[in-house]
C-alpha positions as CSV (number, residue, x, y, z in Angstrom):
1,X,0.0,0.0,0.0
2,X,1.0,3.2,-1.2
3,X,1.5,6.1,1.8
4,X,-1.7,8.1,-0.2
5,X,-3.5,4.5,0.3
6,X,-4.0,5.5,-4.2
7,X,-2.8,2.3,-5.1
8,X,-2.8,-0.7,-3.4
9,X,0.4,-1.9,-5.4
10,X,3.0,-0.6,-7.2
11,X,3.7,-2.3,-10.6
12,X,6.1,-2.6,-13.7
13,X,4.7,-3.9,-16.5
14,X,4.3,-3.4,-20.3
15,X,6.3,-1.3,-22.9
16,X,6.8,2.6,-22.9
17,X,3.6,3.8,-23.7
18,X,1.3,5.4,-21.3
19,X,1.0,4.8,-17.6
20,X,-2.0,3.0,-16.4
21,X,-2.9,2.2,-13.0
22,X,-6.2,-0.5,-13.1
23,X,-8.7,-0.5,-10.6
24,X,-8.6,-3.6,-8.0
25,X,-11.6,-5.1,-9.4
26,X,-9.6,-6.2,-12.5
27,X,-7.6,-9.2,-12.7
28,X,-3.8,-9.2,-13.1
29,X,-2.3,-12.4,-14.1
30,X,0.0,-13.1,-10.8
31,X,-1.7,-10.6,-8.5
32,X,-5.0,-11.3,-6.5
33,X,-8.0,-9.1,-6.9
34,X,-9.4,-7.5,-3.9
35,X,-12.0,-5.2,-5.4
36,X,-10.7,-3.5,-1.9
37,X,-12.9,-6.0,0.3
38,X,-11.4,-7.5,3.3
39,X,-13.7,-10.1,2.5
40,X,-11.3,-10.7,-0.3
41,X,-8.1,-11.0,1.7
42,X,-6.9,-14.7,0.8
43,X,-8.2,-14.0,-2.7
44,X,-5.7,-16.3,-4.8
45,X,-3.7,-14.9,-7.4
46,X,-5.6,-14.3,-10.7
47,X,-4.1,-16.8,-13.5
48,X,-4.7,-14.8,-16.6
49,X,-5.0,-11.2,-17.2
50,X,-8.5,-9.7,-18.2
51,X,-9.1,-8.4,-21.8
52,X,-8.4,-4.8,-21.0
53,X,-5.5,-5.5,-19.5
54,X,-4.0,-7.8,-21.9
55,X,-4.9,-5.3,-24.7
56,X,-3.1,-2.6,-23.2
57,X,-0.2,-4.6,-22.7
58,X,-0.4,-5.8,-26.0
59,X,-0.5,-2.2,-27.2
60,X,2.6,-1.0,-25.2
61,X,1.0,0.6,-22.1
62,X,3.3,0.9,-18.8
63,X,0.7,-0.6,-16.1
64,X,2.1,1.0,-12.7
65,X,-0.3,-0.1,-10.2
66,X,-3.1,-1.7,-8.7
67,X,-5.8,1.4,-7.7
68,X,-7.3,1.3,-4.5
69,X,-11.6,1.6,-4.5
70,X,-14.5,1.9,-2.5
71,X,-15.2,-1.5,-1.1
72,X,-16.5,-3.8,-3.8
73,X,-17.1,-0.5,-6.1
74,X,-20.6,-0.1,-4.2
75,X,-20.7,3.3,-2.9
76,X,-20.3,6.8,-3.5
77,X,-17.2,8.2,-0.9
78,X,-14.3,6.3,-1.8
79,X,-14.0,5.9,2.0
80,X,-12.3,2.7,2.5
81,X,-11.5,1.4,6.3
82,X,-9.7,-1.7,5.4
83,X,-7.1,-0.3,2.7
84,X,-7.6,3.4,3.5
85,X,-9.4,6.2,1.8
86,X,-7.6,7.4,-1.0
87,X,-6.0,10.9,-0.7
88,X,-6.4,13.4,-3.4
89,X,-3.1,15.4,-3.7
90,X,-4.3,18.6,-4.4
91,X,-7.8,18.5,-1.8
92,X,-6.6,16.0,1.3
93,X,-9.3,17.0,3.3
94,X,-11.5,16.4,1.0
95,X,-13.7,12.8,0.7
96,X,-12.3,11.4,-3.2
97,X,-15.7,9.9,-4.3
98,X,-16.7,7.0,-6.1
99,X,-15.7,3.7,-6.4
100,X,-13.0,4.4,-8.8
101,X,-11.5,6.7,-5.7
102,X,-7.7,5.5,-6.1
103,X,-8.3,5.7,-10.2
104,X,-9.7,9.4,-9.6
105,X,-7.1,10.4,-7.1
106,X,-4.5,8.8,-9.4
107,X,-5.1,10.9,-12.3
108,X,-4.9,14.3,-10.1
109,X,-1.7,13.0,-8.6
C-alpha cells in the first residue's frame, strides 16, 4: 500500500507507452484481486489477465499499479477502512468519491 492508500500496489509492467494504474476489481495475471474488500483478503492470485489489461499490454502501455476503491465498487465516498481512503493530492481534506476513488485520485496525482 502506497502512503496516499492510491494504489494498493506498485507495478512494472508493459512497454513505454502510457501509464495506467487498473482499478482492484480487475484481474492481473500473478496478483489477487481484492476489489478493496477485506472479504477478499486470501483472494488467490488471478491466473490470466482480463481483456483490457492484456490489450493494453499488448499495445505497449506501462501498467504502474493496482488502484485502490471503494469496497466492492458499491458506494459513492471512496472511503475505504480496510485499505484506506484514498488521498487526493491537491484536496486531502476532501472525501475522493466514487468507487473508482484511487483511479480518480491517481489521475490528479
Amino acid at each position: 500500500m502506497t502512503s496516499d492508500n492510491i494504489l494498493i500496489a506498485r507495478l512494472d509492467l508493459g512497454g513505454d507507452g502510457p501509464r495506467v494504474a487498473v482499478k482492484d476489481c480487475i484481474d492481473i495475471a500473478g496478483l489477487p484481486t481484492f476489489a478493496g474488500s477485506e472479504a477478499l483478503a486470501d483472494a488467490l492470485s488471478a491466473e490470466r489477465n482480463t481483456s483490457v489489461v492484456a490489450s493494453m499490454l499488448a499495445r505497449g502501455a506501462r501498467i504502474v499499479g493496482k488502484a485502490n476503491m471503494h469496497e466492492l465498487a458499491y458506494g459513492v465516498t471512496g472511503v475505504n477502512r480496510w485499505l484506506g481512503t484514498p488521498v487526493n493530492p491537491h484536496y486531502p481534506g476532501l472525501i475522493p468519491g466514487g468507487s473508482s476513488s484511487g483511479s480518480a485520485a491517481a489521475c490528479s496525482a
